[in-house]
C-alpha positions in Angstrom: 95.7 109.4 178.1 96.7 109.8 181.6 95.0 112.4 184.0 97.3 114.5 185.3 97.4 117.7 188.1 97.7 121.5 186.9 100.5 122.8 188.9 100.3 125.8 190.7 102.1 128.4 188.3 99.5 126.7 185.2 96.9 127.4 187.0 97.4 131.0 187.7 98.3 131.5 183.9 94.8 129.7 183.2 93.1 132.0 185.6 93.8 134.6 183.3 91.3 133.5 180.8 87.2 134.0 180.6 85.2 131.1 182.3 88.1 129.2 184.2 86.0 127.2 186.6 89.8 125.8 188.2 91.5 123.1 188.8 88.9 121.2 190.2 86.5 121.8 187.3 88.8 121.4 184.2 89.7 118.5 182.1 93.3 117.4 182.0 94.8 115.0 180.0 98.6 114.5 179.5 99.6 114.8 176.0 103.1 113.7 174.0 105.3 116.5 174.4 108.3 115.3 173.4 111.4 113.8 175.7 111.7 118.0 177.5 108.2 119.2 177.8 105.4 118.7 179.7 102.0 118.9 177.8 98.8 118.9 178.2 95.1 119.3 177.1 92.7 121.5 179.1 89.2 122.0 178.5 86.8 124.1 180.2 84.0 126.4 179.4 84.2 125.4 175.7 87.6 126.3 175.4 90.4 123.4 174.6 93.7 124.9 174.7 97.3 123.4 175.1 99.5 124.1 178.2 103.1 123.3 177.9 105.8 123.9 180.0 109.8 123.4 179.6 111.4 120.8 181.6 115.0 122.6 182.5 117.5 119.4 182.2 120.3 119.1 181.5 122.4 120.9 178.4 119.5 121.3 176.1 120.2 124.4 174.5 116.5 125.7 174.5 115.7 129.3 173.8 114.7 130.9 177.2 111.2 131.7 178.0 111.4 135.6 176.7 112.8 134.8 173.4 110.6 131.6 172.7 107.7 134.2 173.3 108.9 136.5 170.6 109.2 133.4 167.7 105.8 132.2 169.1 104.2 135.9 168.4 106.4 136.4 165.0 104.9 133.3 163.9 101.7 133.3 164.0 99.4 131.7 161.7 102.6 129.4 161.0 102.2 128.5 165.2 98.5 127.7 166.8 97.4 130.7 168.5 98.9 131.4 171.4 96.5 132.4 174.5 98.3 133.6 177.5 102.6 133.1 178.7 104.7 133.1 181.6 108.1 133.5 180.2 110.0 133.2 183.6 108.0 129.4 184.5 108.4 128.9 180.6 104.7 127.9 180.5 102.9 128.6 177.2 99.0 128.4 176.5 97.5 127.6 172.6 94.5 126.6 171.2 94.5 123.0 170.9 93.6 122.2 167.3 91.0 119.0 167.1 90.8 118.6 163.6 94.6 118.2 163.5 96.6 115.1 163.7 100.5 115.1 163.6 102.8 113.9 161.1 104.3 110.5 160.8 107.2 109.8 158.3 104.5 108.1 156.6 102.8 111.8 155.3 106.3 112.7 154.1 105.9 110.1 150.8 101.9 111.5 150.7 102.2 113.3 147.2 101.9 116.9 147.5 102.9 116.9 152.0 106.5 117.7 150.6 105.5 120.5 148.7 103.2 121.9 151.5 105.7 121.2 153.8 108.1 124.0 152.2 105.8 126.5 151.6 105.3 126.4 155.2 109.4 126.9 155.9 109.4 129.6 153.1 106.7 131.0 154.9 108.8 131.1 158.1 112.0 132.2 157.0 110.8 134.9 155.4 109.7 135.9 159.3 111.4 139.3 161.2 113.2 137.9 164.1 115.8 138.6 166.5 117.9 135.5 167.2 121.4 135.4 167.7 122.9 133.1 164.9 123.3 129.3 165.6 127.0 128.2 166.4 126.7 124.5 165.3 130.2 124.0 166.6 129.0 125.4 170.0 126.0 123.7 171.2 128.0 120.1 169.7 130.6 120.8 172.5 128.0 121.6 175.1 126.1 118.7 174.2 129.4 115.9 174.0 130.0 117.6 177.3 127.2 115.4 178.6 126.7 112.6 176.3 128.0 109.8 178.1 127.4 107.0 175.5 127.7 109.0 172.5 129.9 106.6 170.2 133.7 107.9 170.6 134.1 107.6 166.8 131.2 109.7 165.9 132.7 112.7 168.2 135.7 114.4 165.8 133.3 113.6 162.8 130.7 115.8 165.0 132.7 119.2 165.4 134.5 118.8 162.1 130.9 118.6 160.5 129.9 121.5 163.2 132.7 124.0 161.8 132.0 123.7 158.6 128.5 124.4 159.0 129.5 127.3 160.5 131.6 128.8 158.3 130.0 127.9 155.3 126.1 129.3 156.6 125.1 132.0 154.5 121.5 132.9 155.6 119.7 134.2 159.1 116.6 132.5 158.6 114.1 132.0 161.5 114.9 128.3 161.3 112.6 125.7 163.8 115.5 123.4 164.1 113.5 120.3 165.6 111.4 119.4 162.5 110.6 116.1 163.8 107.3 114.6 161.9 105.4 114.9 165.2 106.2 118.9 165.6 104.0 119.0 162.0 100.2 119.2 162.6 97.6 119.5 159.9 94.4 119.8 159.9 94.2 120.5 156.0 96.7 123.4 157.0 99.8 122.9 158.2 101.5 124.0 161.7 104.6 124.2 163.4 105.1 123.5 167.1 107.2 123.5 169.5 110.0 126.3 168.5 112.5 125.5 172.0 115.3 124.7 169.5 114.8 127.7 167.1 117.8 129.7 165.5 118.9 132.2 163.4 120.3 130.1 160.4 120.6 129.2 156.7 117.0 127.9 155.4 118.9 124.9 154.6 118.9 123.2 158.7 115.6 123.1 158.3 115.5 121.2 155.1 118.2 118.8 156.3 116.4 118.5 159.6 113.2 118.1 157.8 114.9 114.9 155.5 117.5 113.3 158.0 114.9 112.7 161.2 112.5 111.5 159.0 114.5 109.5 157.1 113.5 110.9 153.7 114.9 108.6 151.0 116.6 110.0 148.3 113.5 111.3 146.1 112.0 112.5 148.7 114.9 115.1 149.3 114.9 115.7 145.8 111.6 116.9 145.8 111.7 118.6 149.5 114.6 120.7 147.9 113.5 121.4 144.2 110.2 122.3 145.6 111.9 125.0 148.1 114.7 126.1 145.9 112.7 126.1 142.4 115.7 123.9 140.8 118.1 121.4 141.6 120.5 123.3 140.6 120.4 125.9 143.4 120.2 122.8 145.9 123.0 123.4 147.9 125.9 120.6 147.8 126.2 121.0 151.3 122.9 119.1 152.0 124.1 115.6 152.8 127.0 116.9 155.2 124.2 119.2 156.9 121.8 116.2 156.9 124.6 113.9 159.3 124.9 116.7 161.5 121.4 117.2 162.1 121.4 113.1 163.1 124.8 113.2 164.9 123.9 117.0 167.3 120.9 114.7 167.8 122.2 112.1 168.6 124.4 113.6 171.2 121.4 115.9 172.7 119.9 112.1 173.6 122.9 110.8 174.8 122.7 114.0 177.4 120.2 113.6 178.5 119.6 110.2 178.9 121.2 109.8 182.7 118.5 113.0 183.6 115.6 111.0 182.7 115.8 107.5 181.6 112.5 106.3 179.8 111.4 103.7 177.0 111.0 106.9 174.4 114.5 107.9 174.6 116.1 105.1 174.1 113.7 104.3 171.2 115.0 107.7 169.8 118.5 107.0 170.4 118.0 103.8 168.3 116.0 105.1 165.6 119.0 108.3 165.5 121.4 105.7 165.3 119.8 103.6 162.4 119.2 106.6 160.4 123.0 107.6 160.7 123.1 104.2 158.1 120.8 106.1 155.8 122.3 109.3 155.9 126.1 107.9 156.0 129.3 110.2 156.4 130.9 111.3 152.6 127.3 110.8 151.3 126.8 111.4 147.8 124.5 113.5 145.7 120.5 113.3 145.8 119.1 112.4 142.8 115.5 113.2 141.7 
């Protein structure tokens, strides 16, 4: 991992905290924070914590600092514990977790992950929150605003799929809404991180999310969704539609952001987005167990 410098407003946050020798006498590493964050590992004075801060570019609809603060502190115990915040620099501190790992899609087919996978999103949509509910249809607009290479064919499928999400969502779940494999740590527990993208929303984004960027094949969902819903038969039908517009609102937050910040990573997510739009294909047909 690459050394990196503690800027100026991470610093004074880190000050904050017993035994912080500064800059000067602190490890830093960079960690993988995604394609909008910078993170990374600090350790000083036996403490190992996690520092990240939001990278403001382009139409990412991210929660601002104040409100990511509130999910962070409503879910606890489902988050690592947060340390110290500055909501107006968007910079978070957490304890950095050794004994975890993140996910890969590989632990997704590891028997028993899917089930300890939902109890974890039960577990955080039960949570008191005060989000404003997600408008699909909304943040697909803002994003084909600015996705210049988002496939011109994809784009009425998009808000079609967008407004019927929206009129058809029937819960206001605390959903995470970027259940990517690598935003799952366990360390024989599991954790959620990064909550930029959360929303108020029907349980089932997260389920779709959950299956659609990790390219869950069919039994997989099966299980995902009996395990959270306790029967197949309460699975909503919804689920494929809601799985190709997870992969498609992704799809077009890459394609915005690509001209921002052009790197290797992106366009390896815009291809792997675009391969599992195959998987999950438009008029998709039930999930079998």
């Amino acid at each position: 991992m690459a050394t990196v410098r503690l800027s100026a407003q991470m610093q004074r946050l880190l000050a904050r905290l017993p035994g912080w020798p500064g800059a000067a006498g602190a490890r830093v590493e960079a960690l993988d924070g995604g394609l909008n964050n910078l993170t990374l590992r600090v350790r000083f004075a036996g403490q190992d914590l996690v520092v990240r801060q939001a990278l403001a570019q382009g139409p990412a609809l991210k929660l601002d600092g104040a409100a990511e603060l509130r999910v962070l502190s409503a879910a606890a115990g489902i988050t690592p514990p947060l340390r110290e915040a500055d909501a107006r620099a968007g910079i978070t501190v957490s304890d950095f977790l050794p004994g975890a790992r993140p996910w890969t899609a590989a632990d997704f087919a590891v028997p028993g992950n899917l089930e300890r996978l939902t109890e974890r999103l039960q577990a955080l949509h039960r949570l008191d929150h005060d989000l404003p509910t997600f408008d699909a249809a909304a943040t697909a607009r803002s994003y084909l605003a600015a996705a210049a290479g988002f496939p011109a064919e994809l784009r009425a499928e998009l808000l079609r799929l967008a407004g019927d999400f929206n009129a058809a969502q029937s819960g206001s779940a605390l959903c995470h809404n970027d259940l990517l494999a690598a935003n799952i740590l366990d360390d024989g527990r599991l954790w959620l991180i990064d909550f930029e993208y959360a929303v108020a929303s029907d349980p089932l984004l997260d389920l779709a999310g959950a299956a659609a960027l990790n390219g869950l094949d069919p039994r997989q969902q099966a299980r995902l969704l009996t395990a959270y819903y306790g029967s197949a038969d309460a699975v909503p039908g919804s689920f494929p539609r809601t799985c190709r517009l997870v992969l498609l609102l992704a799809l077009a937050w890459g394609c915005a952001l690509q001209g921002w910040q052009p790197a290797a990573d992106r366009r390896a997510l815009l291809d792997r987005l675009r391969s599992l739009l195959s998987v999950f294909p438009a008029n998709g047909g039930a999930i079998h167990g």
